[in-house]
PyMOL commands that place a pseudoatom at each C-alpha (Angstrom):
pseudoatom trace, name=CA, resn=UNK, resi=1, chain=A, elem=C, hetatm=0, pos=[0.000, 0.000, 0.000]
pseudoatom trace, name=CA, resn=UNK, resi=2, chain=A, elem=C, hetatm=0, pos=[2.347, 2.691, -0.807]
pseudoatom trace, name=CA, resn=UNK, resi=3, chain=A, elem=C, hetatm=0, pos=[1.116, 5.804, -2.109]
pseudoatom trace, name=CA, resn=UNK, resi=4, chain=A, elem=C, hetatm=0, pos=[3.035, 7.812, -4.972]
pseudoatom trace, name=CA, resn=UNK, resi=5, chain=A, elem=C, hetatm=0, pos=[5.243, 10.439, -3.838]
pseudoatom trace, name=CA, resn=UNK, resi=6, chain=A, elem=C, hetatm=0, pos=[3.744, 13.716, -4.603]
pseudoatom trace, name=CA, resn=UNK, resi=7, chain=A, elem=C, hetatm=0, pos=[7.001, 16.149, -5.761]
pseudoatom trace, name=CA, resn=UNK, resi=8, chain=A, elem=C, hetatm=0, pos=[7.671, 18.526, -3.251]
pseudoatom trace, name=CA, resn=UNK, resi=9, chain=A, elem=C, hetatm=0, pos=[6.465, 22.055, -4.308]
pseudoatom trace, name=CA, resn=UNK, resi=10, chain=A, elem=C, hetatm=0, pos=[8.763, 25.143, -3.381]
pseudoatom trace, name=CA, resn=UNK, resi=11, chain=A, elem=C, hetatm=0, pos=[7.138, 28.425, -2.853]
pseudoatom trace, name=CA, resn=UNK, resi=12, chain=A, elem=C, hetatm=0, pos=[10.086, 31.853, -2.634]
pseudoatom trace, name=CA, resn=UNK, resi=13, chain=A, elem=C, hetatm=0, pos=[7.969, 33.632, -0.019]
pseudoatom trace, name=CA, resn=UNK, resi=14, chain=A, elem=C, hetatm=0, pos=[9.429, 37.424, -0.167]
pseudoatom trace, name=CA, resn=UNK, resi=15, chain=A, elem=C, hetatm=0, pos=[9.427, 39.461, 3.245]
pseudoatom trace, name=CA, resn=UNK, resi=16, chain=A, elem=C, hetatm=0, pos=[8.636, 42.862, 3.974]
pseudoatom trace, name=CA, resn=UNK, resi=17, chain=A, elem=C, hetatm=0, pos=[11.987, 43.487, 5.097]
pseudoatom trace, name=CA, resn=UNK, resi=18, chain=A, elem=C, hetatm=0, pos=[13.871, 41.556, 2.001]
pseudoatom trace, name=CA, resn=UNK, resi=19, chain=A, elem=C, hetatm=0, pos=[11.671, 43.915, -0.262]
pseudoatom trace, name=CA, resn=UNK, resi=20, chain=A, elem=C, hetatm=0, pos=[13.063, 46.998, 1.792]
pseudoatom trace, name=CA, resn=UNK, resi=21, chain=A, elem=C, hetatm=0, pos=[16.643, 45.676, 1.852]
pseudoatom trace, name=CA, resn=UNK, resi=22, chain=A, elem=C, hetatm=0, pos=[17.293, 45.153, -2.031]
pseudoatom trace, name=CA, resn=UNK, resi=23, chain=A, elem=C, hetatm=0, pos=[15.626, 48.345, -2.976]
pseudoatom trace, name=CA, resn=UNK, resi=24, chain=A, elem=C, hetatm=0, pos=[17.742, 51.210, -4.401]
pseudoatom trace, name=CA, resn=UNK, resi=25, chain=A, elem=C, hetatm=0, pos=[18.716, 54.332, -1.975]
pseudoatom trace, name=CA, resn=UNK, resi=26, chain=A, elem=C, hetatm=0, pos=[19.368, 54.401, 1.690]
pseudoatom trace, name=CA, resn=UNK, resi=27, chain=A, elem=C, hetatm=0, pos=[22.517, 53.238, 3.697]
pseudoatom trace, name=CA, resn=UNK, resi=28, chain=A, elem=C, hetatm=0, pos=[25.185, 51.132, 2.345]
pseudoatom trace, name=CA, resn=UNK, resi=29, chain=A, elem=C, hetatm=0, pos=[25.278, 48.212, 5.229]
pseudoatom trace, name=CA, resn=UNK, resi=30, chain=A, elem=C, hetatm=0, pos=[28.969, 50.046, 6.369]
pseudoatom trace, name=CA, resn=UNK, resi=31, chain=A, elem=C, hetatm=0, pos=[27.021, 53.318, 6.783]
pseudoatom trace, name=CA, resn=UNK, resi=32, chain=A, elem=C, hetatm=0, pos=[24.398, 51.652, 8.454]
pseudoatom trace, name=CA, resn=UNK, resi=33, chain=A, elem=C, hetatm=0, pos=[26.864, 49.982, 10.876]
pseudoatom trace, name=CA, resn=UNK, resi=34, chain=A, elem=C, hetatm=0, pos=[29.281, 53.612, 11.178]
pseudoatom trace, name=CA, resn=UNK, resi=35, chain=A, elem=C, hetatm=0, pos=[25.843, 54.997, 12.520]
pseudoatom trace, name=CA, resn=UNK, resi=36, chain=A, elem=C, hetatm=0, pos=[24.964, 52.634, 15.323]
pseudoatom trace, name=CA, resn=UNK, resi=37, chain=A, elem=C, hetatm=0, pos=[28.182, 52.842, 16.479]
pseudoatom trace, name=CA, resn=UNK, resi=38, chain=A, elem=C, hetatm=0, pos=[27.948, 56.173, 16.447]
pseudoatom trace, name=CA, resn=UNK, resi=39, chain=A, elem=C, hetatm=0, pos=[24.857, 56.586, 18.445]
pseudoatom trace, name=CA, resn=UNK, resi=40, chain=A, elem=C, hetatm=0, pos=[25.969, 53.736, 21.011]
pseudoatom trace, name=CA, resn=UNK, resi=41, chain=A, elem=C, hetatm=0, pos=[29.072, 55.871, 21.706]
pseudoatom trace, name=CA, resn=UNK, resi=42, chain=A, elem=C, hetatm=0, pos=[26.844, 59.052, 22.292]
pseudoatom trace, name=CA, resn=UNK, resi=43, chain=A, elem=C, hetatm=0, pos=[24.986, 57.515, 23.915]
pseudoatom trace, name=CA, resn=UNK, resi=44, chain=A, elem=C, hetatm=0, pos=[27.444, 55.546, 26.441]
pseudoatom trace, name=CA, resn=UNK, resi=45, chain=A, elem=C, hetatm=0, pos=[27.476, 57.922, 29.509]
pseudoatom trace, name=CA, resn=UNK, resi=46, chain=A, elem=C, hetatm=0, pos=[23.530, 56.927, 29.715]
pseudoatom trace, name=CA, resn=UNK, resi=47, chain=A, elem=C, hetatm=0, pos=[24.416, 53.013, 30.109]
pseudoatom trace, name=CA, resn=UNK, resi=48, chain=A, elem=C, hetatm=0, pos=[24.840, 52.885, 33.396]
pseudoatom trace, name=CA, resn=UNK, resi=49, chain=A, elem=C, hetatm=0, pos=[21.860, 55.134, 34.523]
pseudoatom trace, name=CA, resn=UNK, resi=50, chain=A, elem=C, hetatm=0, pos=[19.769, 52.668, 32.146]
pseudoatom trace, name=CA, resn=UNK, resi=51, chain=A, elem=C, hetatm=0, pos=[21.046, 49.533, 33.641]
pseudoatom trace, name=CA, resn=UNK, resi=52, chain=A, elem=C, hetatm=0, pos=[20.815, 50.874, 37.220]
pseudoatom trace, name=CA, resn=UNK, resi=53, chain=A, elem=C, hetatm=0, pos=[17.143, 51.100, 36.280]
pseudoatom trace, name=CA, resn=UNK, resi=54, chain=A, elem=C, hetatm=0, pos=[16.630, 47.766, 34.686]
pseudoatom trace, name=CA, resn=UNK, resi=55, chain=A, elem=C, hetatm=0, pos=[18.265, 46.172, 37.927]
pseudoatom trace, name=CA, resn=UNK, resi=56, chain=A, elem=C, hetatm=0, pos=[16.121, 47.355, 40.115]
pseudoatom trace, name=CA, resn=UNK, resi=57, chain=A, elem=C, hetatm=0, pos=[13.071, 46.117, 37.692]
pseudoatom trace, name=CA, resn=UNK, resi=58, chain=A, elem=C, hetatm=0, pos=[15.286, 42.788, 37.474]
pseudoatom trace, name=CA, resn=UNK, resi=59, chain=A, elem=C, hetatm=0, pos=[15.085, 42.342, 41.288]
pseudoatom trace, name=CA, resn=UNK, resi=60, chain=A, elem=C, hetatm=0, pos=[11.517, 43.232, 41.391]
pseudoatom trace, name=CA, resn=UNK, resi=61, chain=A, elem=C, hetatm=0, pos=[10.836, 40.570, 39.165]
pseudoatom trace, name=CA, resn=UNK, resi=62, chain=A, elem=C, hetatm=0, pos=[12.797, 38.035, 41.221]
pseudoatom trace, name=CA, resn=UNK, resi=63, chain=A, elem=C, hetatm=0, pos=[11.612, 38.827, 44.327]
pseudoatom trace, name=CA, resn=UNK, resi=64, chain=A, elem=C, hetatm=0, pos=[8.359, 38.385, 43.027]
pseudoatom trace, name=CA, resn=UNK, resi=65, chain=A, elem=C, hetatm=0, pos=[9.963, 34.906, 41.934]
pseudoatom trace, name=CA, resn=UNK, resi=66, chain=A, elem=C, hetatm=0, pos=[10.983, 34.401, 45.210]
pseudoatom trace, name=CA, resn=UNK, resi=67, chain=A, elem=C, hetatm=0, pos=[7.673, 34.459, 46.129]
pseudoatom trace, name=CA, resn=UNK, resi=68, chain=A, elem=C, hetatm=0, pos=[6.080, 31.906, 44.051]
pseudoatom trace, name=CA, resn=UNK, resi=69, chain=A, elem=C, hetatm=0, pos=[9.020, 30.300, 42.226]
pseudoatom trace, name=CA, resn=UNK, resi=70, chain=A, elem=C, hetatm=0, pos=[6.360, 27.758, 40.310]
pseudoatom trace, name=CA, resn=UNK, resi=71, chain=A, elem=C, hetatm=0, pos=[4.721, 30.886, 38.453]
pseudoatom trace, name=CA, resn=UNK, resi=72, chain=A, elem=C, hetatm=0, pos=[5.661, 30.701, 34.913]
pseudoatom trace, name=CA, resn=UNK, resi=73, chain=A, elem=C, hetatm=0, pos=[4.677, 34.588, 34.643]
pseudoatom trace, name=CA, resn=UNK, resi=74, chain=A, elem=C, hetatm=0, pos=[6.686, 35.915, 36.871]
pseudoatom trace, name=CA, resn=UNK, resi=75, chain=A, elem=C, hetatm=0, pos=[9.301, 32.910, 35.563]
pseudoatom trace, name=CA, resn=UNK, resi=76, chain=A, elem=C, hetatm=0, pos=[9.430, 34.198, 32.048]
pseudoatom trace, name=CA, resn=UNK, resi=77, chain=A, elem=C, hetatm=0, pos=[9.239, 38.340, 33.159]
pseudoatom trace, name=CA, resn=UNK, resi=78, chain=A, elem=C, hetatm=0, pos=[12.348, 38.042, 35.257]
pseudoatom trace, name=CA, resn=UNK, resi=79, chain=A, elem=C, hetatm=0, pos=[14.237, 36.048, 32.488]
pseudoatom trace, name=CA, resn=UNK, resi=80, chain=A, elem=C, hetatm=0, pos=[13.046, 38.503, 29.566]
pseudoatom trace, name=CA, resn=UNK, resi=81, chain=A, elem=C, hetatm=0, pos=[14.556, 41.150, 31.800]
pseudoatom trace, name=CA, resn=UNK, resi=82, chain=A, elem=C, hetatm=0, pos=[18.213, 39.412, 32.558]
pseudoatom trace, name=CA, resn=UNK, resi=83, chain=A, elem=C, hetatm=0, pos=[18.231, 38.811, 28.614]
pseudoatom trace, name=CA, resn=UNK, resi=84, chain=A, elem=C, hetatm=0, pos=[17.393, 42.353, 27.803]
pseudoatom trace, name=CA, resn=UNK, resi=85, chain=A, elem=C, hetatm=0, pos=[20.415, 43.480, 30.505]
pseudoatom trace, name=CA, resn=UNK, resi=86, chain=A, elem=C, hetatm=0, pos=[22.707, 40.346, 28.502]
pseudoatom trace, name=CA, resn=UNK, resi=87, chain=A, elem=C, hetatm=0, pos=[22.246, 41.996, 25.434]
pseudoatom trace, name=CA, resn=UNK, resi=88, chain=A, elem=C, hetatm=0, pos=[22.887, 45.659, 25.942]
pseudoatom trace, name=CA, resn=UNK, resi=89, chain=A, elem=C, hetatm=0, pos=[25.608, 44.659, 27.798]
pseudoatom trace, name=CA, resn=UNK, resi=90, chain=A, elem=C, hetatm=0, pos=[28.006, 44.085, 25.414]
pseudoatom trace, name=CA, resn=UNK, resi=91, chain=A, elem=C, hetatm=0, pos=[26.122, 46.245, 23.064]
pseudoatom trace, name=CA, resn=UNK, resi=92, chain=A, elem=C, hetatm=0, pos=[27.993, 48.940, 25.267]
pseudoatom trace, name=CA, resn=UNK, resi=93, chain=A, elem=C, hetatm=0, pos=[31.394, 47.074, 25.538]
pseudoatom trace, name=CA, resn=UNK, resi=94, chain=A, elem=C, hetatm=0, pos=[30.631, 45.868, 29.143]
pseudoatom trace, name=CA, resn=UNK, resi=95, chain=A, elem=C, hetatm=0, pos=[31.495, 42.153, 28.188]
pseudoatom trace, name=CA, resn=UNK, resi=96, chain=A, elem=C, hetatm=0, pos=[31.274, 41.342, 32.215]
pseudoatom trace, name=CA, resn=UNK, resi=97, chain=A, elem=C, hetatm=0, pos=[27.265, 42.399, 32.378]
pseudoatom trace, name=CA, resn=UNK, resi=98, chain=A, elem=C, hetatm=0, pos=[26.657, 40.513, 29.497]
pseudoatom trace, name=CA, resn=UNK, resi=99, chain=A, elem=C, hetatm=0, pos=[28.517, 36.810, 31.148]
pseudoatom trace, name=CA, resn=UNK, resi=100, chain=A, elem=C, hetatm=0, pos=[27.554, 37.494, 34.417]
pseudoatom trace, name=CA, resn=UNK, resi=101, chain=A, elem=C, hetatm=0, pos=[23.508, 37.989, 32.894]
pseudoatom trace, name=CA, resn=UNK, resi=102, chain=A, elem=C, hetatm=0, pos=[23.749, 35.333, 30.451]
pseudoatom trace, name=CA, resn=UNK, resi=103, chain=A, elem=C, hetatm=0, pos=[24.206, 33.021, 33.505]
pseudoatom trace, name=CA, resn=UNK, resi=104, chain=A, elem=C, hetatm=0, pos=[21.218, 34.209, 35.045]
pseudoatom trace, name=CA, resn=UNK, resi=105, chain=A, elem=C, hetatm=0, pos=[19.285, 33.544, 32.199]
pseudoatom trace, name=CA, resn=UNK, resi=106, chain=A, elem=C, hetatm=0, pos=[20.715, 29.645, 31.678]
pseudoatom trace, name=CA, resn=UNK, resi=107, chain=A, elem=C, hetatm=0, pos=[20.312, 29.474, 35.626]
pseudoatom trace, name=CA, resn=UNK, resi=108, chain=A, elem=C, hetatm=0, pos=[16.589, 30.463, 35.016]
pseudoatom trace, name=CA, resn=UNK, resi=109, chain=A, elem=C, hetatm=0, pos=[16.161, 28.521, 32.037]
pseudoatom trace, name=CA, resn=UNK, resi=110, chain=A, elem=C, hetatm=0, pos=[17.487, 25.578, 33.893]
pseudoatom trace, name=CA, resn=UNK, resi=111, chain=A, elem=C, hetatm=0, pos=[14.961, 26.068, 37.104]
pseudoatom trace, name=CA, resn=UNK, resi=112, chain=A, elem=C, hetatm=0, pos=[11.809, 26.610, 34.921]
pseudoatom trace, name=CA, resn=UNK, resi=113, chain=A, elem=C, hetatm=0, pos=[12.123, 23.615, 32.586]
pseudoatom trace, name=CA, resn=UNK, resi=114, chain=A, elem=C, hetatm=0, pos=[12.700, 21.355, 35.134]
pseudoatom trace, name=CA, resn=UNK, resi=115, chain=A, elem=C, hetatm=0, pos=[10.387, 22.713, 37.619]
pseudoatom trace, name=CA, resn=UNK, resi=116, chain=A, elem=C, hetatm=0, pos=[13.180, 23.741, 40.542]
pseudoatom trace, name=CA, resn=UNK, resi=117, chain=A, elem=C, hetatm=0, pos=[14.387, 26.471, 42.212]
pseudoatom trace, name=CA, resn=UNK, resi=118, chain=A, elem=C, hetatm=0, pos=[16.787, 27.625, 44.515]
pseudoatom trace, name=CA, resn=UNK, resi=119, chain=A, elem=C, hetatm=0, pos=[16.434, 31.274, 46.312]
pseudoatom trace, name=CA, resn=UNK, resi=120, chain=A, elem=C, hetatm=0, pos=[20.577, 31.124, 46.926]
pseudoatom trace, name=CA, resn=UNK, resi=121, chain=A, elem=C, hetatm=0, pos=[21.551, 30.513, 43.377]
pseudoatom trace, name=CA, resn=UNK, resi=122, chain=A, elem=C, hetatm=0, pos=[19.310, 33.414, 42.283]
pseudoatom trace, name=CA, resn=UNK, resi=123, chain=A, elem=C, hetatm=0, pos=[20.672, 35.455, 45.119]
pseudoatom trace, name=CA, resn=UNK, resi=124, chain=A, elem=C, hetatm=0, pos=[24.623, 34.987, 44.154]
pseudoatom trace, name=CA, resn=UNK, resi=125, chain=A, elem=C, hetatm=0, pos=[23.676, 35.962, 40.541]
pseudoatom trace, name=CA, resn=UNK, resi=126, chain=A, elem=C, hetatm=0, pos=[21.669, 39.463, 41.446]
pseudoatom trace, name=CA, resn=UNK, resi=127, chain=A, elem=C, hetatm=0, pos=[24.650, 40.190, 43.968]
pseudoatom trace, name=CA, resn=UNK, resi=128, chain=A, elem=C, hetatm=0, pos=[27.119, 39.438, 41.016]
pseudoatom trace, name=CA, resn=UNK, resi=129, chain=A, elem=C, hetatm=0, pos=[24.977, 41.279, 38.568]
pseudoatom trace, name=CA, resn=UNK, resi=130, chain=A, elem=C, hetatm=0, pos=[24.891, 44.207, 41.229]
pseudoatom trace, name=CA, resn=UNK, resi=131, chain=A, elem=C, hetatm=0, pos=[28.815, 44.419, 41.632]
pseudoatom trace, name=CA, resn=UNK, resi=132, chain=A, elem=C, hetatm=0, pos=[29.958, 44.608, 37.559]
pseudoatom trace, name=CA, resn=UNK, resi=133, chain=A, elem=C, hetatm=0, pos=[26.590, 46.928, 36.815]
pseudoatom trace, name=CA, resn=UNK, resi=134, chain=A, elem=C, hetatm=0, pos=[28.992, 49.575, 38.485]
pseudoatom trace, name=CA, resn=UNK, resi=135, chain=A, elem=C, hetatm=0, pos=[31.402, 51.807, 36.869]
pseudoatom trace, name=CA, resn=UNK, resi=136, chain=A, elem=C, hetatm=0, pos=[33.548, 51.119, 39.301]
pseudoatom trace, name=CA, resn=UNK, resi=137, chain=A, elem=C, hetatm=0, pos=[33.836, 47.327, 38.577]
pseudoatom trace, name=CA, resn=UNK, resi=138, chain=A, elem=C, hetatm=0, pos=[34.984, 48.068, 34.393]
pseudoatom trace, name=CA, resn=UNK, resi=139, chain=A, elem=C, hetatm=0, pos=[38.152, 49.443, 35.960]
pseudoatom trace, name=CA, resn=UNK, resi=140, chain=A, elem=C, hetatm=0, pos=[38.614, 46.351, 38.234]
pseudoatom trace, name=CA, resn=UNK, resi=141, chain=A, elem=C, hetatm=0, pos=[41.494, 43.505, 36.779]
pseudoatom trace, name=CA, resn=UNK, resi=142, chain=A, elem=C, hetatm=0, pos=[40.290, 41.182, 34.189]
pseudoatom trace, name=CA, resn=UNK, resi=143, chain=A, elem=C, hetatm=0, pos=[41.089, 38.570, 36.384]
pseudoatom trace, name=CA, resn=UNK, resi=144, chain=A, elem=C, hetatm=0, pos=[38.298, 39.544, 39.308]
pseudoatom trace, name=CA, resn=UNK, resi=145, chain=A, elem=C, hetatm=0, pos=[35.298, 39.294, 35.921]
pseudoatom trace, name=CA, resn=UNK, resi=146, chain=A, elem=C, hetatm=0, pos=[37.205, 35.806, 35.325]
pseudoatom trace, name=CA, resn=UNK, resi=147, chain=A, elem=C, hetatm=0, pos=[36.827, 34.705, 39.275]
pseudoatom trace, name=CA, resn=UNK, resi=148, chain=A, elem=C, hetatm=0, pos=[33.751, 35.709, 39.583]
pseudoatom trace, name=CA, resn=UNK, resi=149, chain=A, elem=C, hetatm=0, pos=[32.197, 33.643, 35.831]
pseudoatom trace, name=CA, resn=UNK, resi=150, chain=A, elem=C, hetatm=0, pos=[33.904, 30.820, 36.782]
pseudoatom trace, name=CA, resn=UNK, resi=151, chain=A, elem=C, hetatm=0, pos=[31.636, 30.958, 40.189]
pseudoatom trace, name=CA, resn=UNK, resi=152, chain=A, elem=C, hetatm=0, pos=[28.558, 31.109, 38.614]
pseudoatom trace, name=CA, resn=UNK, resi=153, chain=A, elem=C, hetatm=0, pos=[29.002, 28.373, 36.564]
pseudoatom trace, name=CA, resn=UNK, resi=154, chain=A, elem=C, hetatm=0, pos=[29.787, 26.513, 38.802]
pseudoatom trace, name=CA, resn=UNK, resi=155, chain=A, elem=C, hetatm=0, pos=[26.346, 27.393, 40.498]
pseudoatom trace, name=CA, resn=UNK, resi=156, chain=A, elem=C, hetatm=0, pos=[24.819, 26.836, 37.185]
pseudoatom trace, name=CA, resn=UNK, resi=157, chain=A, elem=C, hetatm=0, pos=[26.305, 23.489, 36.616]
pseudoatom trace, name=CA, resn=UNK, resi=158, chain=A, elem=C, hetatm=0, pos=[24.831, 21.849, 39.633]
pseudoatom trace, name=CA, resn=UNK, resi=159, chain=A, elem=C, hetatm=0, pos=[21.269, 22.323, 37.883]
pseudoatom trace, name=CA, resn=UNK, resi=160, chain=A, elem=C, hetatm=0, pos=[20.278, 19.527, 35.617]
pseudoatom trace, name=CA, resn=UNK, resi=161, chain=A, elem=C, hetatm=0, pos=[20.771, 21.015, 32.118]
pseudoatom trace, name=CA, resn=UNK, resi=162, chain=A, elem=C, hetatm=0, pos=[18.180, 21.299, 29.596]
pseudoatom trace, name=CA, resn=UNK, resi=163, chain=A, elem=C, hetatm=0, pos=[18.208, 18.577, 26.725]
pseudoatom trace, name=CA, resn=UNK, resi=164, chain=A, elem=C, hetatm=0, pos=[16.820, 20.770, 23.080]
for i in range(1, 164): cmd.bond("trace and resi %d" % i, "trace and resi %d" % (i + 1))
show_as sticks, trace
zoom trace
């Protein structure tokens, strides 16, 4: 009882955004790039200010956590928060924010996909996050960011990791 193979059929679906990117006029991709620089280094003094801000939100969020670590709401709002401090981080050349959040968000990850949680894990990461979101930490030795990554992964590592 086997069927025929039907052919596969391939369909070029165009985006929105490919239209916009191939037509003619605009920035060149090296412009383009030349500006965002630009802006992030005008706009660098303002980092800190902003991540002093999204700290305080971040610990919000995890003390709301704290609270009622099984809530997938408050779960999900506190990791959408350490990502959004990961990614500026480096965005601003603060390498250290974005490690020391990045393992906040696998530490995160880790506790809501297999249902766990520990309050002192969370805690060691929001003290380390407090300590490099300081201007005074980016003129601290390498070797102090180093110590302090190779901590939390160790944290991180004694949380079952997630199989994709």
């Amino acid at each position: 009882m086997n069927e025929p193979h039907t052919p596969a059929l391939l369909l070029t679906v165009t985006s929105r955004f490919a239209r916009l990117a191939k037509r003619e006029g605009g920035k060149s991709a090296a412009e383009a790039l030349q500006a965002a620089e630009s802006f992030i280094e005008s706009q660098q003094e303002k980092y800190f200010g902003w991540v002093t801000a999204d700290l305080e939100r971040l610990n919000k969020l995890l003390t709301l956590l704290d609270a009622d670590p099984a809530s997938d709401k408050a779960s999900e709002a506190a990791y959408r928060k350490a990502v959004h401090i990961r990614d500026l981080g480096s965005s601003f050349g603060h390498a250290i924010i974005t490690e020391v959040a990045d393992s906040l968000c696998e530490l995160l990850y880790r506790f809501r996909m297999n249902r766990i949680y520990n309050h002192e894990a969370v805690a060691a990461h929001r003290a380390a996050l407090k300590l490099v979101c300081t201007l005074q930490f980016s003129t601290m030795p390498a070797e102090a960011g180093l110590t302090l990554q190779d901590g939390l992964r160790k944290v991180v590592a004694r949380y079952p990791k997630v199989e994709d």
